[in-house]
PAZAMAR-66480 format. One line per field, with one value per residue: residue in three letters; x, y, z of N, C-alpha, C, O in turn. Coordinates in Angstrom, 1 decimal. Layout:
PAZAMAR-66480
code [ALA	...] $
n.xx [X	...] $
n.yy [Y	...] $
n.zz [Z	...] $
ca.xx [X	...] $
ca.yy [Y	...] $
ca.zz [Z	...] $
c.xx [X	...] $
c.yy [Y	...] $
c.zz [Z	...] $
o.xx [X	...] $
o.yy [Y	...] $
o.zz [Z	...] $
***
This chain:
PAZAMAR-66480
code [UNK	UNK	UNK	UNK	UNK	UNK	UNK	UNK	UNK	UNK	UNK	UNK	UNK	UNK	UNK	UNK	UNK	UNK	UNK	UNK	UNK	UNK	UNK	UNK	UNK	UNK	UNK	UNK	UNK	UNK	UNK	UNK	UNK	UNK	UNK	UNK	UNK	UNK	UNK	UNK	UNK	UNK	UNK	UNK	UNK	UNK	UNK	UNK	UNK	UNK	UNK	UNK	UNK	UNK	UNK	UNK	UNK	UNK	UNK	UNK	UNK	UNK	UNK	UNK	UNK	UNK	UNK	UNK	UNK	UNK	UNK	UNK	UNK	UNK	UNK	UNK	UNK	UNK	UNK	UNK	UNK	UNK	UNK	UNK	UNK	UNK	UNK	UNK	UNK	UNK	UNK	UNK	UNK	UNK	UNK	UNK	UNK	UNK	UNK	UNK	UNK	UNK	UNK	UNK	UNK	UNK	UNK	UNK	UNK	UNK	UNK	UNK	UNK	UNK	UNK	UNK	UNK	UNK	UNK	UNK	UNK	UNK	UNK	UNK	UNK	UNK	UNK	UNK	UNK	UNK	UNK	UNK	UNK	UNK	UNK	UNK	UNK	UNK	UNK	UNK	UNK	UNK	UNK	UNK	UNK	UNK	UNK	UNK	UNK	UNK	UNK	UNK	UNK	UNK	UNK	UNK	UNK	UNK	UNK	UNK	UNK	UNK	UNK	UNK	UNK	UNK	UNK	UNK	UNK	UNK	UNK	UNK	UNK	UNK	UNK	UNK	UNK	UNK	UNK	UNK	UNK	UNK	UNK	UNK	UNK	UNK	UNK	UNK	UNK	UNK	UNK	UNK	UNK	UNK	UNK	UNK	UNK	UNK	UNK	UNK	UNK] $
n.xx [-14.4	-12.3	-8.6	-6.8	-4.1	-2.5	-0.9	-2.1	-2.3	-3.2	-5.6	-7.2	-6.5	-8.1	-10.8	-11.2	-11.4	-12.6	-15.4	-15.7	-16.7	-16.8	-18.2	-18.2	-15.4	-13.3	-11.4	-8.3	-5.7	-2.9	-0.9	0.7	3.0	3.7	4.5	6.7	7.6	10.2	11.4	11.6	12.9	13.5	13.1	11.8	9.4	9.0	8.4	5.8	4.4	4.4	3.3	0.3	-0.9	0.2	-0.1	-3.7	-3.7	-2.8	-4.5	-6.5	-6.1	-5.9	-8.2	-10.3	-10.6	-12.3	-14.7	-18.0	-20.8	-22.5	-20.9	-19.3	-16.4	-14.8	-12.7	-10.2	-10.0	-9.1	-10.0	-8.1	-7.6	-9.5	-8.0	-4.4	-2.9	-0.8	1.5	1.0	1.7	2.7	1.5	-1.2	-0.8	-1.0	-3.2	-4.7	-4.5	-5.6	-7.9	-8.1	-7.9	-10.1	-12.0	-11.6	-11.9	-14.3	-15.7	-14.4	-14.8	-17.9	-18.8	-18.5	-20.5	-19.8	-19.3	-17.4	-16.1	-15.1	-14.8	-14.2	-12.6	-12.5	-9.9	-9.2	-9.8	-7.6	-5.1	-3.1	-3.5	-3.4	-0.9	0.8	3.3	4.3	1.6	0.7	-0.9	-3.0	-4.7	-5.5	-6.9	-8.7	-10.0	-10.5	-13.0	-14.2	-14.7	-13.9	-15.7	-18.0	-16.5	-17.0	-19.4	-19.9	-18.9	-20.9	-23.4	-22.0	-22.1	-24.8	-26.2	-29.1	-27.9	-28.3	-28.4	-25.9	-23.3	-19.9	-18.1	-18.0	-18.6	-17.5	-18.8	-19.5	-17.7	-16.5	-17.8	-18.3	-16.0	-15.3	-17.4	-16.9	-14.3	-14.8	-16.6	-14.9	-12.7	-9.6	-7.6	-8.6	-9.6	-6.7	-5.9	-7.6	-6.8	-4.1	-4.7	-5.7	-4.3	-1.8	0.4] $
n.yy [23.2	20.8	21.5	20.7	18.4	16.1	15.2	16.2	16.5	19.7	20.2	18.2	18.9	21.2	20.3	18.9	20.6	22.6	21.6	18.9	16.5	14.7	14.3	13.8	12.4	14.0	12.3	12.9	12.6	12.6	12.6	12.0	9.9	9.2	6.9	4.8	1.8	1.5	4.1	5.4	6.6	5.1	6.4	8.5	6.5	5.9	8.7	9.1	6.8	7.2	9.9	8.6	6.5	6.5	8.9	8.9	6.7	7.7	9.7	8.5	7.4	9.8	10.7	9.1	9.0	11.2	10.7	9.2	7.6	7.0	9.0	9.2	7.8	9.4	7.8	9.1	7.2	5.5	4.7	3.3	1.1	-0.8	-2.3	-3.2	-0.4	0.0	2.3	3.5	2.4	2.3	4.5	3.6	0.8	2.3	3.1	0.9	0.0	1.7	1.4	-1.2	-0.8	0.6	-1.5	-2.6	-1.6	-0.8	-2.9	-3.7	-1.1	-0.7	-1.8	0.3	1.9	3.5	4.2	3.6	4.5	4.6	6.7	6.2	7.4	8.3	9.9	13.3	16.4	18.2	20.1	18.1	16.3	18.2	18.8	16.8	16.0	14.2	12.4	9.3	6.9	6.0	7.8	10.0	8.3	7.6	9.9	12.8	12.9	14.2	16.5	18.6	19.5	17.1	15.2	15.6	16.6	13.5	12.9	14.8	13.1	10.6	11.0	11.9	9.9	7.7	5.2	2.1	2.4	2.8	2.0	0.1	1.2	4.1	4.4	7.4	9.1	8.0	6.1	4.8	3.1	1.2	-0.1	-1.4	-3.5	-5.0	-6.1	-7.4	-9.5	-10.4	-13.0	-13.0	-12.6	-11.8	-9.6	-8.3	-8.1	-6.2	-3.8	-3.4	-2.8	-0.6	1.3	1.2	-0.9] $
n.zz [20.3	20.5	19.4	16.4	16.9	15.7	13.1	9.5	6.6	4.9	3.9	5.3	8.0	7.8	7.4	9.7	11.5	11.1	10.1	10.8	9.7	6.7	3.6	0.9	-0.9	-3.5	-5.1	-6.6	-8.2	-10.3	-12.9	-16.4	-18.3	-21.6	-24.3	-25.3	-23.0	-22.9	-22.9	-21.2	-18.1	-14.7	-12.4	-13.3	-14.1	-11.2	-9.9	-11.4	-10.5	-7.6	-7.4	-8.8	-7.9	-4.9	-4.1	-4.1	-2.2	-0.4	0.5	0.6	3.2	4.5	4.8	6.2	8.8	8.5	7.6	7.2	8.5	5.1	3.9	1.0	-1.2	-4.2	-6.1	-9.2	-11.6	-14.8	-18.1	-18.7	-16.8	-17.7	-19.9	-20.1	-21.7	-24.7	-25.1	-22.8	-20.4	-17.8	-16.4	-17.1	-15.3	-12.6	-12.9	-12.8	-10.2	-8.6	-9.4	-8.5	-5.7	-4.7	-5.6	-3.0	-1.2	-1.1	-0.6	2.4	3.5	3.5	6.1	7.5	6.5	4.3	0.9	-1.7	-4.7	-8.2	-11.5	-14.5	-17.3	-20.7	-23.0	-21.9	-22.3	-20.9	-19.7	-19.0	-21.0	-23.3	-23.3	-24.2	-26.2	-28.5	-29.3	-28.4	-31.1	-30.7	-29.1	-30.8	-32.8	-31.5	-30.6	-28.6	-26.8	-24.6	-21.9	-19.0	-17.8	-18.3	-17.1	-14.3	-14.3	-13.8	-11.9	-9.8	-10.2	-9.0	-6.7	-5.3	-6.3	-5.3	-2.9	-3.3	-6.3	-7.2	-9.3	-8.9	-10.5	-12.4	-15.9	-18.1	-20.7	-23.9	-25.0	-23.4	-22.0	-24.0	-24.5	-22.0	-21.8	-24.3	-23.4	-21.6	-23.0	-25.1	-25.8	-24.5	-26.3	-28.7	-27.6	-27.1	-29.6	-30.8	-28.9	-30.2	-32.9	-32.5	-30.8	-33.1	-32.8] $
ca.xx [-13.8	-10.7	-7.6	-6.4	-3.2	-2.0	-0.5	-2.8	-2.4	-3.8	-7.3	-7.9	-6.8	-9.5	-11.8	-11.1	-11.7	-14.2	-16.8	-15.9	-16.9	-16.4	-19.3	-17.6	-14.0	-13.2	-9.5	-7.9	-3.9	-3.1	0.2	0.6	3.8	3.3	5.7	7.2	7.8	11.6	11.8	12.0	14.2	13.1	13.5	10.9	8.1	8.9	7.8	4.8	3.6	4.2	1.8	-1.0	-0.9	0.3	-1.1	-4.7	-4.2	-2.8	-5.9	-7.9	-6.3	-6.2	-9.9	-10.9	-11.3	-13.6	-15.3	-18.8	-21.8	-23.4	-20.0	-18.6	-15.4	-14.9	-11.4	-10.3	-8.9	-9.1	-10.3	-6.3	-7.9	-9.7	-6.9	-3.3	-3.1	0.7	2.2	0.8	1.9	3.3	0.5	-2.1	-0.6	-0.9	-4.5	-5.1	-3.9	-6.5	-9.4	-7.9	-7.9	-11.3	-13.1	-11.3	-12.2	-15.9	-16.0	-13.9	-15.9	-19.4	-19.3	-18.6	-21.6	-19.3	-19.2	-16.1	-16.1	-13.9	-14.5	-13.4	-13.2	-10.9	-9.1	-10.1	-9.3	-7.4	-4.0	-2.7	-3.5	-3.3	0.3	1.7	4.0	4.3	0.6	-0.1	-2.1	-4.6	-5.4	-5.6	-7.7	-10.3	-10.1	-10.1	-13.9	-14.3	-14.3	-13.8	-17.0	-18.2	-16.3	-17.4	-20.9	-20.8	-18.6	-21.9	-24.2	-21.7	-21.9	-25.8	-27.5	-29.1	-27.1	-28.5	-28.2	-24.8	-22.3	-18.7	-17.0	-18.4	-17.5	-17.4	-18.9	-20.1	-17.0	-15.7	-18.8	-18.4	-14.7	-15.3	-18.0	-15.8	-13.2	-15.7	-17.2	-14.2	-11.7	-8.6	-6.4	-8.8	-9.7	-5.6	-5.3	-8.3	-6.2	-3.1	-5.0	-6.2	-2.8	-1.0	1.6] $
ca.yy [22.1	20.5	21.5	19.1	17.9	14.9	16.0	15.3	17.2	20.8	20.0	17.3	19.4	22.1	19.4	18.5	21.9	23.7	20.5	17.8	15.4	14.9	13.5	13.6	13.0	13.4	11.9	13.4	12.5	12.0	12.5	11.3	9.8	8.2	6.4	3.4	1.9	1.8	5.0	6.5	5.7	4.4	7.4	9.4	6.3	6.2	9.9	8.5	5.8	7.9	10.6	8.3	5.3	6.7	9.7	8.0	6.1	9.0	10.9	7.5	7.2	10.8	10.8	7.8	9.4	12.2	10.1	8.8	6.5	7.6	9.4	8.3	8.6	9.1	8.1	9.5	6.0	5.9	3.6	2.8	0.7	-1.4	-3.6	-2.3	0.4	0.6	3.4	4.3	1.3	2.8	5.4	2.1	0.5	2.9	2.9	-0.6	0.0	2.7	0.0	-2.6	-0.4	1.1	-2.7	-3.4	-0.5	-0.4	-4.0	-3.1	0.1	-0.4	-2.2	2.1	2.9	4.0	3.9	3.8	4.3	5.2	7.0	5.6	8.3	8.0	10.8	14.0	17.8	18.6	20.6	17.4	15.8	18.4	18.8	15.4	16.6	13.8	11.9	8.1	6.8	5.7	9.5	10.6	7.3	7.4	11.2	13.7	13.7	14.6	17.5	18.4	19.5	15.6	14.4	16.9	15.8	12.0	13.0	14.7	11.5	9.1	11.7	12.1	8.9	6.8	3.9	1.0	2.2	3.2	0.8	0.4	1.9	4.9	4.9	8.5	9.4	7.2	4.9	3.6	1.8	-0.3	-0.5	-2.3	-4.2	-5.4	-6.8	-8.8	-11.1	-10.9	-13.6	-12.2	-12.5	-11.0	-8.3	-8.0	-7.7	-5.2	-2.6	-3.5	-2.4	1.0	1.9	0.7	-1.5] $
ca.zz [19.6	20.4	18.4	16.0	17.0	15.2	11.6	8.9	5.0	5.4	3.8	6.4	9.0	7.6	7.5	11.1	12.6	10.6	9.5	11.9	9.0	4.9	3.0	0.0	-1.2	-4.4	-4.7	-7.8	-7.8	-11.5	-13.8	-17.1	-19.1	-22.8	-24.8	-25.6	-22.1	-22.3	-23.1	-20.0	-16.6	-13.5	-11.7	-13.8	-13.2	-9.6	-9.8	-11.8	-9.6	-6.2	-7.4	-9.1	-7.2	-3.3	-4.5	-4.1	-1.6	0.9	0.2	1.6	4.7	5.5	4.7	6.8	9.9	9.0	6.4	8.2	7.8	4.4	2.9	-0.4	-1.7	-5.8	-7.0	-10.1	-12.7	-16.3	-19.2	-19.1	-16.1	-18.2	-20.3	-20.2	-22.9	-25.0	-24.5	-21.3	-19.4	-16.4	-16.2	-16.8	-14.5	-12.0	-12.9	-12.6	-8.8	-8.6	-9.6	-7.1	-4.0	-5.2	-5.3	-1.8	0.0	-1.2	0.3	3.3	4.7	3.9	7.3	8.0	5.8	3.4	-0.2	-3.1	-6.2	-9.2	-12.8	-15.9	-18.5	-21.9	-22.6	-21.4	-23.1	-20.0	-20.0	-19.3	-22.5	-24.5	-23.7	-25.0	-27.5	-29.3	-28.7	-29.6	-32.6	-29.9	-29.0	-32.3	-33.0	-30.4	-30.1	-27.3	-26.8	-22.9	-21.5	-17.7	-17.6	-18.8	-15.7	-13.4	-14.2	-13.8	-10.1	-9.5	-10.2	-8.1	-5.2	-5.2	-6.8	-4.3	-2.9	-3.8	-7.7	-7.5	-9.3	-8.0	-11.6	-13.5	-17.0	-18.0	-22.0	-24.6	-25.6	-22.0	-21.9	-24.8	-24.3	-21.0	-22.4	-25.2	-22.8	-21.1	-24.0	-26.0	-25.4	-24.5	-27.8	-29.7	-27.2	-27.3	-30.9	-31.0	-28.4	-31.2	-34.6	-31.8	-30.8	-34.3	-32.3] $
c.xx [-12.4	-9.4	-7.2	-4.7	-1.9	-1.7	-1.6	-2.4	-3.7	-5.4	-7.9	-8.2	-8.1	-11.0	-12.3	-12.1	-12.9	-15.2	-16.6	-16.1	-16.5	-17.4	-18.8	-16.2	-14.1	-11.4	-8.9	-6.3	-3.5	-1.7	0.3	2.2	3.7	4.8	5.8	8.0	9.5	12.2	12.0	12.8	13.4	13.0	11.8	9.3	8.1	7.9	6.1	3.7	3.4	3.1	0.3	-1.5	-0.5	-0.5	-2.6	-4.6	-3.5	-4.0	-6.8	-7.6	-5.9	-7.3	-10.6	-11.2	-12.1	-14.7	-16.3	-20.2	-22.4	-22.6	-19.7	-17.5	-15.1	-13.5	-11.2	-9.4	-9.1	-9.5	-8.9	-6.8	-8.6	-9.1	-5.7	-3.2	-1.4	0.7	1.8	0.9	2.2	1.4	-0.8	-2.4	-1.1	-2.9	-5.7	-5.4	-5.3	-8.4	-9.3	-8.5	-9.3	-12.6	-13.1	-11.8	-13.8	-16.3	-16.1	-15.2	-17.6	-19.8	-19.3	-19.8	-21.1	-19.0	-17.8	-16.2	-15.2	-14.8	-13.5	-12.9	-11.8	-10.4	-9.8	-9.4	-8.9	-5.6	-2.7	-2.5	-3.3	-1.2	1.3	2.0	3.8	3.1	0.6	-1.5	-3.7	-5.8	-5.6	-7.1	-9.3	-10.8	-10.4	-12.0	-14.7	-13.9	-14.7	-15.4	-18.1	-18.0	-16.7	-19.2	-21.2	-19.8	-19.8	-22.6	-23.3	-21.8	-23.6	-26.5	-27.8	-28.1	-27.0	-28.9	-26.6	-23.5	-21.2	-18.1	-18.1	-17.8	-18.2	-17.6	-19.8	-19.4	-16.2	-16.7	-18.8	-16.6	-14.9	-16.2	-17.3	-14.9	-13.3	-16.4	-16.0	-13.2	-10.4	-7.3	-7.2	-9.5	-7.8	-5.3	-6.4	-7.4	-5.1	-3.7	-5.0	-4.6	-1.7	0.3	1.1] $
c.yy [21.9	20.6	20.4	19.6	17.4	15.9	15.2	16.7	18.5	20.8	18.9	17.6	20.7	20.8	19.3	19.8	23.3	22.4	18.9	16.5	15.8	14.2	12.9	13.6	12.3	13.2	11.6	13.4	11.7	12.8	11.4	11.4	9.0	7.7	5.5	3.1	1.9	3.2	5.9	5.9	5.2	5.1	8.3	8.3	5.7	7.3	9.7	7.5	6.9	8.8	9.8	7.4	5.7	7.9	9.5	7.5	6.5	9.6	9.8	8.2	8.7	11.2	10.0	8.5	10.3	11.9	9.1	8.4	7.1	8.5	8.2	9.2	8.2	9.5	8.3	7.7	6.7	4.4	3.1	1.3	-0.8	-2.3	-2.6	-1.7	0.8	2.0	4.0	2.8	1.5	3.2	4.0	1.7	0.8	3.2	1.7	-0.6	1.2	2.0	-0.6	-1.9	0.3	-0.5	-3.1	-2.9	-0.2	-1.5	-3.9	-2.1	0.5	-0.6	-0.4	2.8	3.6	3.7	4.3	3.8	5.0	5.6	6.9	6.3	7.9	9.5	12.2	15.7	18.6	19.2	19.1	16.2	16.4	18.7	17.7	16.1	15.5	12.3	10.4	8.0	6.6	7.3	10.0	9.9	7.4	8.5	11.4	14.3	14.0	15.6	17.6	18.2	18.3	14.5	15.3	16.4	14.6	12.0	13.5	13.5	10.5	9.9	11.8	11.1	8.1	5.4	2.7	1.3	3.1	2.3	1.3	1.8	2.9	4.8	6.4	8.8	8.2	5.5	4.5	2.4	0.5	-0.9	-1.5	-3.5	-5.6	-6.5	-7.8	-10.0	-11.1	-11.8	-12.7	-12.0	-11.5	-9.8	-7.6	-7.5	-6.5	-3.7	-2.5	-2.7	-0.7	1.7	1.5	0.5	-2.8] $
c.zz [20.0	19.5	17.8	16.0	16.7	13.5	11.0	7.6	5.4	5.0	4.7	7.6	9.3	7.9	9.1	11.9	12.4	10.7	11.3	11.1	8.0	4.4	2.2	-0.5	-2.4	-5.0	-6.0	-7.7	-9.3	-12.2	-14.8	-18.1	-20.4	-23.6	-24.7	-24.3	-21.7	-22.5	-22.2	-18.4	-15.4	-12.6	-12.2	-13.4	-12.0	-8.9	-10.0	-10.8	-8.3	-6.3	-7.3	-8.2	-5.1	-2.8	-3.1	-2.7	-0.1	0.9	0.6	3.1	5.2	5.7	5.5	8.2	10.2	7.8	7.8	7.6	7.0	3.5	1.8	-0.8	-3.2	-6.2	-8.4	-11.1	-14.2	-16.8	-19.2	-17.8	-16.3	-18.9	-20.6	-22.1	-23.6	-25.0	-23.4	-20.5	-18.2	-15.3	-16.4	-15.4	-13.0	-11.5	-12.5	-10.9	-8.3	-8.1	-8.7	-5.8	-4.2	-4.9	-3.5	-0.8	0.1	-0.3	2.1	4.5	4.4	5.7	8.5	7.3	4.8	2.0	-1.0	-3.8	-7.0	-10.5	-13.7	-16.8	-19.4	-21.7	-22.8	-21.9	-21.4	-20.6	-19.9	-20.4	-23.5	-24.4	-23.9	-26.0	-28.9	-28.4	-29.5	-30.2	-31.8	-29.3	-30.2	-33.2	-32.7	-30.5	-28.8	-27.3	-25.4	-22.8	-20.1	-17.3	-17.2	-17.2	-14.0	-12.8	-13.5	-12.0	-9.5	-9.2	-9.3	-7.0	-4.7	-6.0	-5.5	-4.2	-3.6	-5.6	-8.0	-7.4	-8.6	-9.4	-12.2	-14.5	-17.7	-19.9	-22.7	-25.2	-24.3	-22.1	-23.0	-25.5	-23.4	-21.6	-23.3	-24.5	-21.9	-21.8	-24.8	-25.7	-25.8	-25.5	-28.4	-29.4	-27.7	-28.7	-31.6	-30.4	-29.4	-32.2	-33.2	-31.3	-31.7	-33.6	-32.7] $
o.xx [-11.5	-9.2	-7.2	-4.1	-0.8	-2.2	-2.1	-2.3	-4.7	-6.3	-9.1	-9.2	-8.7	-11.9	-13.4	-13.1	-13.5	-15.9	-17.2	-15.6	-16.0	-17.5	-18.6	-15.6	-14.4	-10.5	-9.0	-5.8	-3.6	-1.5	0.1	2.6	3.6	5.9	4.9	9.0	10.0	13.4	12.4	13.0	12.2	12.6	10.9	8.3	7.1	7.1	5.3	2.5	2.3	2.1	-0.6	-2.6	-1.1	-1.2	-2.6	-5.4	-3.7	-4.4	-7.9	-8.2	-5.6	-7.6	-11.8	-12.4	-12.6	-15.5	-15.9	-20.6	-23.1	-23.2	-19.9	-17.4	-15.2	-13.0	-12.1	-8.2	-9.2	-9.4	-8.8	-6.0	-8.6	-9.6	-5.9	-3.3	-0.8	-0.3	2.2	-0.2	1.9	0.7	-1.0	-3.4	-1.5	-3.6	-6.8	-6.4	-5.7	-9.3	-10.3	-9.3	-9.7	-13.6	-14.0	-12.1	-14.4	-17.1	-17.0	-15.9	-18.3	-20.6	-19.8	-20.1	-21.9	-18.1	-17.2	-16.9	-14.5	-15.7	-12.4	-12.5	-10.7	-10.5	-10.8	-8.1	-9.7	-5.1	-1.7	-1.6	-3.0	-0.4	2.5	1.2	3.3	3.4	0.4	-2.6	-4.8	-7.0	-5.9	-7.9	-10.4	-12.1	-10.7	-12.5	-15.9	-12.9	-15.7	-16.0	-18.9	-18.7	-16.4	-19.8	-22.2	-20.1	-20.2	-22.6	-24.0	-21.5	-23.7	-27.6	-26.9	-27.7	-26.0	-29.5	-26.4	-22.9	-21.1	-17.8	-19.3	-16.6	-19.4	-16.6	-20.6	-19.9	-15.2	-16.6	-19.1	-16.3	-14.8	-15.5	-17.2	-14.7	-12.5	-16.7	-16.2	-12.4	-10.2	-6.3	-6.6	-9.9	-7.6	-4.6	-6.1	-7.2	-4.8	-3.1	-4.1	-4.1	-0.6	1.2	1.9] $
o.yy [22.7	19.5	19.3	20.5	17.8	16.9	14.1	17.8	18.2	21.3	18.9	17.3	21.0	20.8	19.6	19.7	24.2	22.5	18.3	15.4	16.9	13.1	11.7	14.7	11.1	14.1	10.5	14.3	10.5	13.9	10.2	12.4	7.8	8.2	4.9	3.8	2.2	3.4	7.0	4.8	5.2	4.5	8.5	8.8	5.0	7.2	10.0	7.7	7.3	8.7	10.0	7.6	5.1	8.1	9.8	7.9	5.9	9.9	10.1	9.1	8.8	11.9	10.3	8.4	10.6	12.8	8.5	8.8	8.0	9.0	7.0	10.4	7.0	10.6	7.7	7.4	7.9	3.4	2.2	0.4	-1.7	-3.4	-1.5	-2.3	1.7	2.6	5.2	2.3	0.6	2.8	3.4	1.8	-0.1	3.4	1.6	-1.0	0.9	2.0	-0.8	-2.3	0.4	-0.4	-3.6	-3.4	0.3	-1.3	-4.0	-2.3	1.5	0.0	-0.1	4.0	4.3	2.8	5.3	2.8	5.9	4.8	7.3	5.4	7.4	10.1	12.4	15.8	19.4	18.8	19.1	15.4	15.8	18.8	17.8	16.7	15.8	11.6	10.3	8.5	6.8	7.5	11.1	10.4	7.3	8.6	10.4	15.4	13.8	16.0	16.9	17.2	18.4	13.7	15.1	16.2	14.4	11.2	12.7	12.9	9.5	9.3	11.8	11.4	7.8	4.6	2.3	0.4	3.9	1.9	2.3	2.9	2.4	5.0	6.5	8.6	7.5	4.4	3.7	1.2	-0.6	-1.7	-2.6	-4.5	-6.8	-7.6	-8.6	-11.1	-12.0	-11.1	-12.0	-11.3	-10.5	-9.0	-6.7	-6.5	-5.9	-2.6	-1.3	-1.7	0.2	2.7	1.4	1.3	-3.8] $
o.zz [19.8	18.9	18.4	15.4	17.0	13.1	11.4	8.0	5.9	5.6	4.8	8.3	10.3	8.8	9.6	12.6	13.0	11.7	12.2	11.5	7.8	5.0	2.3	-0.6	-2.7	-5.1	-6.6	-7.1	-9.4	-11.6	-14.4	-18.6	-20.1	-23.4	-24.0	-24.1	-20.6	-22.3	-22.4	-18.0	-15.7	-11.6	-11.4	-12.8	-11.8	-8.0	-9.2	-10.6	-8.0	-5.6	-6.5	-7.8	-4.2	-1.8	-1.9	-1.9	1.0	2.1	1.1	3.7	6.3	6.6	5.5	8.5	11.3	7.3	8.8	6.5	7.5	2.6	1.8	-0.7	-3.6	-6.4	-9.0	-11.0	-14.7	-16.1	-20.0	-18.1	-15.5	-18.7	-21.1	-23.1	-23.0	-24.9	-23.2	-20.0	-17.4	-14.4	-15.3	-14.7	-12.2	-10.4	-12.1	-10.4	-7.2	-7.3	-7.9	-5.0	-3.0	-4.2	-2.9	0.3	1.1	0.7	2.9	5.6	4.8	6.4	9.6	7.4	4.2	1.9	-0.7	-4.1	-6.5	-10.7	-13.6	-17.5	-19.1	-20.6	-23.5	-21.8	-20.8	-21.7	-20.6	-20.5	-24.6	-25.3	-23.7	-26.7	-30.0	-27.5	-30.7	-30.1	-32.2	-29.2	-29.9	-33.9	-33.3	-30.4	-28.0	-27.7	-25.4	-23.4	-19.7	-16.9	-16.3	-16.6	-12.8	-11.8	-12.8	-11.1	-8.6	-8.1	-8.9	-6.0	-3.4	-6.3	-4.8	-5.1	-4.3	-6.2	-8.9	-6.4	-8.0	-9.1	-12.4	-14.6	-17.9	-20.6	-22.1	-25.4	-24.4	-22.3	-22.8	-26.5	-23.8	-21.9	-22.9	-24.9	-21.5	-21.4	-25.5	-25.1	-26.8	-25.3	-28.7	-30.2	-28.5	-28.8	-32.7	-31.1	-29.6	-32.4	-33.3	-31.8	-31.2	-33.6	-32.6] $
***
């Protein structure tokens, strides 16, 4: 086998030289800040965005070349992805961006045989959530009822269901689904003023 060369992030270059290919990538690049969006500087969601958002979409294109007819790749978003959520506006955001490059890329590289997809999940009993110090009313609300495990599973099911029954979005649990739902027949004021009473803003 020919040495690889060219720089690529040390799991690509493993990829490269042991496998030759990648069936599956599952593209996990996630940090979370909450709060009231002026409450933090520009500096900190810089930090924010470059993880979740370049994150992501480093982890494509270093995957695209050992990524081959009949792989899928499963980015990690969130229900934040669904209608911007207060106090996680940055982190949303970031999510939103997640979804976008996720619709574009499924379009994009089928003409590669290749599939995209994203998981939705609310919030998830990860060390990352549980250490919000000070957590909004929307977590407390909806509760913390995912566990990794939960998402773990439904990355299974998007990595092994046949193609042609495998939507673009996973949503991940019981209440993404009739969140998304929701935000599709409801006109958008009074989807708006439903996420208001859920995050008491």
């Amino acid at each position: 086998m020919r040495p690889c060369r060219r720089w690529r992030p040390s799991w690509a270059r493993s990829v490269r030289c042991r496998a030759g290919r990648l069936d599956v990538l599952v593209n996990n690049a996630g940090v979370l800040i909450t709060g009231d969006f002026e409450s933090q500087d520009a500096e900190r969601y810089r930090w924010l965005i470059d993880i979740n958002a370049r994150g992501v979409s480093n982890g494509c294109l270093a995957a695209f070349p050992y990524l081959k007819r009949g792989s899928r790749v499963i980015n990690l978003a969130s229900a934040s992805a669904i209608y911007g959520a207060p106090a996680f506006a940055v982190y949303g955001a970031t999510k939103f961006f997640v979804r976008g490059l996720t619709e574009a890329l499924d379009v994009e590289w089928r003409r590669h045989g290749i599939r995209v997809m994203d998981l939705l999940p609310l919030f998830v009993a990860t060390p990352m959530v549980n250490a919000i110090a000070d957590k909004p009313k929307s977590v407390s609300r909806l509760g913390v009822t995912l566990s990794a495990e939960d998402v773990a599973a439904r990355i299974f099911q998007a990595a092994t269901r046949p193609g042609w029954r495998c939507p673009i979005h996973w949503h991940v649990g019981f209440q993404t689904p009739g969140l998304a739902l929701l935000a599709r027949l409801l006109p958008a004021r009074l989807y708006s003023l439903s996420v208001k009473l859920i995050s008491g803003y």
